[in-house]
N, C-alpha and C positions, 0 to 999 in steps of 0.2 A: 703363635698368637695365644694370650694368655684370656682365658674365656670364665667367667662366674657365669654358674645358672642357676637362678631363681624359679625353684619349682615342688610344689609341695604334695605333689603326687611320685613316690620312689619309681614305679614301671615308667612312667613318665620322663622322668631322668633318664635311669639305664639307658631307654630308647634314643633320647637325645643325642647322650654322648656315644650309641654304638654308630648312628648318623651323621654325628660329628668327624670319626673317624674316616670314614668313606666318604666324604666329601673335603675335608684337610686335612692330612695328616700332621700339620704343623700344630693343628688347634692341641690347645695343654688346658682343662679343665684344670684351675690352681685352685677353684672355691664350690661350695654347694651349700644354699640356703633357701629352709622351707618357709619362711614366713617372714611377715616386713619388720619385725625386731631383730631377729637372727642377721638378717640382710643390711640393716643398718648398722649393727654391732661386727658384720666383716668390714664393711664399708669401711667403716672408722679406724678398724685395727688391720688393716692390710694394703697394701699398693693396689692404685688402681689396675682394673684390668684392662685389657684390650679392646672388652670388650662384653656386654652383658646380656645373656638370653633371658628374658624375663617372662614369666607367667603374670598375666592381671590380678586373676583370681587367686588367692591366698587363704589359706585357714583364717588368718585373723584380720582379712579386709582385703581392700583391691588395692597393688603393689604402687600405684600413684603414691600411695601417704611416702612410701618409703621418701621421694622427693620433698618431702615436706620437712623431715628428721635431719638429710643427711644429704651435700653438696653429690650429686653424682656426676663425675669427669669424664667417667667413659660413654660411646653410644651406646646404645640399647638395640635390640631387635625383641618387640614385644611377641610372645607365644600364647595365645587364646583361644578357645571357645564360642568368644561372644561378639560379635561383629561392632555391637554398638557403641563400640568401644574405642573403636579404631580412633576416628578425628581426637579426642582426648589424648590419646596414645600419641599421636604424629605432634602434637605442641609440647611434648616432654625430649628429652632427648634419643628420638626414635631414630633408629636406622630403619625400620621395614617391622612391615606388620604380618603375622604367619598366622592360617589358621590351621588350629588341633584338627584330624591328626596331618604331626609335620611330615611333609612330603620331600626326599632327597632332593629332587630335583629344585623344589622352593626354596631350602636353607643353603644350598651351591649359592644359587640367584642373590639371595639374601647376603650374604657373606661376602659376595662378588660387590656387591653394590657397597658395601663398606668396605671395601677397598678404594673403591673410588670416590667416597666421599671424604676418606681419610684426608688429604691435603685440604680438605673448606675448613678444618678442625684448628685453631689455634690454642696457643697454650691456657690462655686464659678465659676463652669462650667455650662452655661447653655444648651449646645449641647447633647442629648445625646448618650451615649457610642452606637452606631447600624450602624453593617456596610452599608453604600449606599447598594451593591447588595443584601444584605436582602432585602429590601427596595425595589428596583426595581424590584425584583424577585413577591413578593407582585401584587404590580402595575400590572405586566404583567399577573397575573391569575385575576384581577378584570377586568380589560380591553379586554373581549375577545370580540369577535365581537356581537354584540347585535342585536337585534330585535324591530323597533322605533313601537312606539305606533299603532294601527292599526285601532282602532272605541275606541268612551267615551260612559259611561254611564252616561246622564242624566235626572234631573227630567223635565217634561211636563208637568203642569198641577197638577193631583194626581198620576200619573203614572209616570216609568222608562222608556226611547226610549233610544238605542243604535242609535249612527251616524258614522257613515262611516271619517275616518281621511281625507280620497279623497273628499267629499260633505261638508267642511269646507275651507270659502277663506280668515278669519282672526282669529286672536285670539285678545283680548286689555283687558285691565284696567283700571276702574274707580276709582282707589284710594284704591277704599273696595272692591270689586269683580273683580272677572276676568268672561271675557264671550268671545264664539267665534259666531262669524255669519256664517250658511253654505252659499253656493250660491244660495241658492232660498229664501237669504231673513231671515233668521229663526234666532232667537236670543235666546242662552240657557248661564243658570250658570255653569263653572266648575271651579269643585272643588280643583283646583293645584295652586301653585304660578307660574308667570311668569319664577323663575327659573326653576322649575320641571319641563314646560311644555317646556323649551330647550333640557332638557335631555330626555323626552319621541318624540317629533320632528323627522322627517329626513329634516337633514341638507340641503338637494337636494332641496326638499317639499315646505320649508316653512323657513322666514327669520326674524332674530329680527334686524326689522329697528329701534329700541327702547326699554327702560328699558320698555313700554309699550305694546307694537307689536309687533305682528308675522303677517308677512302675507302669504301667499300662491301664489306660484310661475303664479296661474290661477285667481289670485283676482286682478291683476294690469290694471289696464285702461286704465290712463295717467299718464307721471312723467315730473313735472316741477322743473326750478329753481327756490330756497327758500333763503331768505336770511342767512347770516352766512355760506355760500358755503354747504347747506344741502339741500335735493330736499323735494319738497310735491308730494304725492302719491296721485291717483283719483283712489277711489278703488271702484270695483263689490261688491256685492252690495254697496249701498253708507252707510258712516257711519260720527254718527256726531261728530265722535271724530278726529282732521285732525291725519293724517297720515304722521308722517316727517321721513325722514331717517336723523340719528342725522350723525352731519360731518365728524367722525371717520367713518363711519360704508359706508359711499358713494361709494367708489370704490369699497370695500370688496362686497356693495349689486350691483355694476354695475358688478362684477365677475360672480355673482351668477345669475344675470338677462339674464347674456350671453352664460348661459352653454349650 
């Protein structure tokens, strides 16, 4: 099974395709693209694939447009964060909708279920035959009310310490690792991507001013004007990585700052 994946987070990837393995060994990763140009531009210069894992979210927009650029043949299994997304998601050529972080046991299910939809697929149709309310019916038992993360385990030292979600005032990314600071200062590895750690979050809690940052509703200091109409954060403890809330994200976090 010849499989493109659409996703612009690299730990994100890795993960996917070590996941891919252990649930089909047949799957052949033939493409990788972080963004809806890139993806339009394999698109156009490659054979279709078997089959397409797709993130919504993209550096330079939500991966819908891609359908707007460039006929896509294969199904889809969308990979997201964002729940709201889903019904949009199932009227494009969706196989199944997964939420960050993917779970083995969901992308088996997932993959299973495009196998059997495989024969509604005709050569010239690329939608397939499944009614919307199937579909939403789906959605509506995956989405049931959840329980956001509560303490991480991680490593100190030679030892494992559990921390409390509440005695953490950011999370960020250095490229290669992600790490969060608690409020007394204390700097540890965890082991999630930025997206995962949106969907384990409460929303209330903790805000992503950036594909890099989260922070904590109790880590805020000072907030200035930045240029490009996006503000810079003076964050508890102090960190040396600046802290900007990117310009789309400004009023959404002046919402959330005022609740």
């Amino acid at each position: 099974m010849n499989i493109l994946i659409v996703e612009d987070e690299e730990l994100a990837v890795k993960k996917l395709k070590k996941t891919l393995l252990t649930v089909d060994e047949s799957a052949n990763v033939v493409g990788e693209a972080d963004s809806i140009k890139s993806t339009v531009n394999w698109l156009q210069n490659n054979p279709s694939p078997d089959l397409i894992l797709m993130d919504i979210e993209l550096a330079d927009g939500q991966s819908f447009e891609i359908f707007n650029h460039v006929q896509v043949k294969s199904p889809v299994i969308f990979i997201t964060s964002y729940d709201e997304f889903a019904l949009k998601a199932f009227k494009v050529n969706s196989v199944d909708y997964l939420l960050k972080p993917v779970q083995k046991e969901d992308l088996q299910a997932a993959l299973e279920k495009y196998r059997e939809m495989k024969k509604m697929y005709t050569s010239d149709v690329s939608t397939p035959k499944v009614l919307i309310e199937d579909l939403v019916k789906e959605l509506q038992q995956k989405l049931q009310t959840k329980e956001f993360r509560k303490r991480f385990l991680v490593k100190h030292g030679q030892k494992l310490v559990s921390v409390e979600v509440d005695d953490i005032a950011y999370f960020f990314s250095d490229g290669r690792l992600n790490f969060f600071k608690t409020l007394d200062n204390k700097k540890f590895v965890v082991d999630y991507t930025m997206d995962e750690l949106n969907e384990m979050l409460d929303p209330d809690k903790y805000f992503r001013i950036s594909r890099s940052f989260f922070i904590s509703v109790n880590s805020v200091a000072q907030i200035h004007d930045y240029f490009g109409n996006r503000l810079m954060l003076q964050l508890k403890p102090e960190t040396d990585k600046e802290a900007i809330v990117s310009r789309e994200k400004v009023t959404e976090f002046k919402n959330w700052l005022g609740k």
